[in-house]
C-alpha positions in Angstrom: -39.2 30.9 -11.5 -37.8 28.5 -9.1 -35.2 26.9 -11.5 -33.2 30.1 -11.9 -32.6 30.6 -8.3 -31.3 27.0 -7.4 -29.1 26.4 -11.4 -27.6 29.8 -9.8 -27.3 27.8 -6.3 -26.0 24.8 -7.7 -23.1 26.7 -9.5 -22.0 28.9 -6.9 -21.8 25.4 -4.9 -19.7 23.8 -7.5 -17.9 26.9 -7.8 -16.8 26.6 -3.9 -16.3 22.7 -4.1 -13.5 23.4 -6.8 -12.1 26.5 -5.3 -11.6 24.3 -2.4 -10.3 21.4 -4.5 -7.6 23.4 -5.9 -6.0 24.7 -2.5 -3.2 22.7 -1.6 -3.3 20.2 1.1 -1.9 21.5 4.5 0.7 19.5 5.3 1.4 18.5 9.0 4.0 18.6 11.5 5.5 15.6 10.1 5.2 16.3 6.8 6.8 19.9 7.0 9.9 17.9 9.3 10.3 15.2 6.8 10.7 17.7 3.6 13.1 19.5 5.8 15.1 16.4 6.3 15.1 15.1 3.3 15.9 18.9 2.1 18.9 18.8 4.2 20.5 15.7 3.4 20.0 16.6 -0.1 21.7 19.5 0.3 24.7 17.9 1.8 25.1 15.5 -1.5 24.8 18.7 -3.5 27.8 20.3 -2.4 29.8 17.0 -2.6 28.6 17.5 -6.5 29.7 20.6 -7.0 32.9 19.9 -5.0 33.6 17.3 -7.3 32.6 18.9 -10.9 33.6 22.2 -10.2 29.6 23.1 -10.4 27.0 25.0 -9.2 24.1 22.6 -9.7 20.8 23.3 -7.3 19.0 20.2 -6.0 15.4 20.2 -5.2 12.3 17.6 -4.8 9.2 18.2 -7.0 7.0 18.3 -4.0 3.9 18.7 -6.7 4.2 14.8 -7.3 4.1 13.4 -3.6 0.4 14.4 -3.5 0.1 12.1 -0.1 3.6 12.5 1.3 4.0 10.6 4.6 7.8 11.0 5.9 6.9 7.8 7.8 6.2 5.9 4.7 7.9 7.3 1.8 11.0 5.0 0.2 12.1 7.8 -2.5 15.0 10.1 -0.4 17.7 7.6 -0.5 16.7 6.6 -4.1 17.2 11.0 -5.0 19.6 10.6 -2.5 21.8 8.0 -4.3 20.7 9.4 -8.0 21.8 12.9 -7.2 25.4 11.7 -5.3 26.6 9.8 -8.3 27.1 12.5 -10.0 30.0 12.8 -8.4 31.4 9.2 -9.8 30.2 11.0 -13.0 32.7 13.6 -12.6 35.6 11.0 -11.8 36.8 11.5 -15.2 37.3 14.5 -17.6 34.6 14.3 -19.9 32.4 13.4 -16.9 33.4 16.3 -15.3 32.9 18.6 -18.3 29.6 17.0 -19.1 28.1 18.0 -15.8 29.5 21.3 -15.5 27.9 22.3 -19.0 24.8 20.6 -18.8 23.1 20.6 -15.3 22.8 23.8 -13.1 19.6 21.7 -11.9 18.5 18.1 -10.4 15.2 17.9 -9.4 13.9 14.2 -7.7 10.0 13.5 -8.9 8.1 11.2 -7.9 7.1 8.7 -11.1 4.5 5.9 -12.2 5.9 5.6 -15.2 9.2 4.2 -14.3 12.6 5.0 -12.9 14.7 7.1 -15.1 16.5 10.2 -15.5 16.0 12.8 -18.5 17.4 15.7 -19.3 15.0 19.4 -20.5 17.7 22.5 -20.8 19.5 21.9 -18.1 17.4 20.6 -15.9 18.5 16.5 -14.9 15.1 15.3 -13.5 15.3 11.9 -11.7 12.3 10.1 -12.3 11.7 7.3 -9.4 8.9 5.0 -9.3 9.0 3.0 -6.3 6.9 0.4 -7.9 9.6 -0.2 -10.8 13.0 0.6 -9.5 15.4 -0.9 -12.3 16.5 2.2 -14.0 15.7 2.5 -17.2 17.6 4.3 -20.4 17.4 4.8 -24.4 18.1 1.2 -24.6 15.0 -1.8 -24.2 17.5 -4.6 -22.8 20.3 -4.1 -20.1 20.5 -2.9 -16.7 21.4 0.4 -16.2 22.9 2.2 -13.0 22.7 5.9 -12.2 25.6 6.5 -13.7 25.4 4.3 -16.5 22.1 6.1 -17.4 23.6 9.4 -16.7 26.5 8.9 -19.1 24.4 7.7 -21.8 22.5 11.3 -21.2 25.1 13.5 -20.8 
């Protein structure tokens, strides 16, 4: 009689232990001012894309993959930063230019483990950055690749 009540006890307690586990962190002061930051200056290398390509392409961070985010300690902005601005050296030439105005209406920065690298879903350009591998990577094994190197070979 007594096993009922506390197997019932133990799963409403597991129950509340992963309702809890699935909220999403509250992020502090700092926090909420270094997304804004890094929001902003994003922003400002968005328009200089769409400037240059004639685009409308949105820019974003996939916040869902900085699951301990620390403004103070993060080395990924000027990596998105950089990724998302050559686009505009991209759109130097014709076919560049072409490319990104058909193909991207959205780049999205993520935070990676798996290596740096871009890749390309509809037209969605995600920017994969892995601060502990930063050599870009592309279709190709050997070689170094750049941004726009890797880009070009995407687009």
């Amino acid at each position: 009689m007594f096993r009922i009540p506390s197997v019932c006890l133990c799963l409403f307690a597991s129950l509340a232990i992963a309702g809890e586990s699935s909220k999403p962190a509250r992020l502090t002061v700092a926090q909420k001012n270094g997304w804004a930051a890094y929001d902003a200056e994003l922003k400002k290398k968005e328009d200089a894309v769409n400037k240059a390509c004639g685009s409308s392409v949105k820019s974003s961070y996939d916040r869902s993959t900085y699951p301990a985010f620390d403004p103070l300690k993060d080395r990924t902005q000027s990596a998105c930063q950089m990724a998302v601005g050559t686009l505009v050296e991209v759109c130097g030439t014709a076919d560049g230019k072409a490319a990104v105005k058909e193909s991207v209406t959205q780049t999205v920065c993520r935070l990676s483990t798996e290596g740096t690298k871009v890749s390309l879903d509809g037209s969605v350009l995600t920017i994969h950055i892995d601060p502990g591998n930063t050599s870009i990577s592309g279709k190709r094994p050997e070689g170094a690749y750049s941004w726009k190197s890797a880009y070009e070979e995407l687009l």
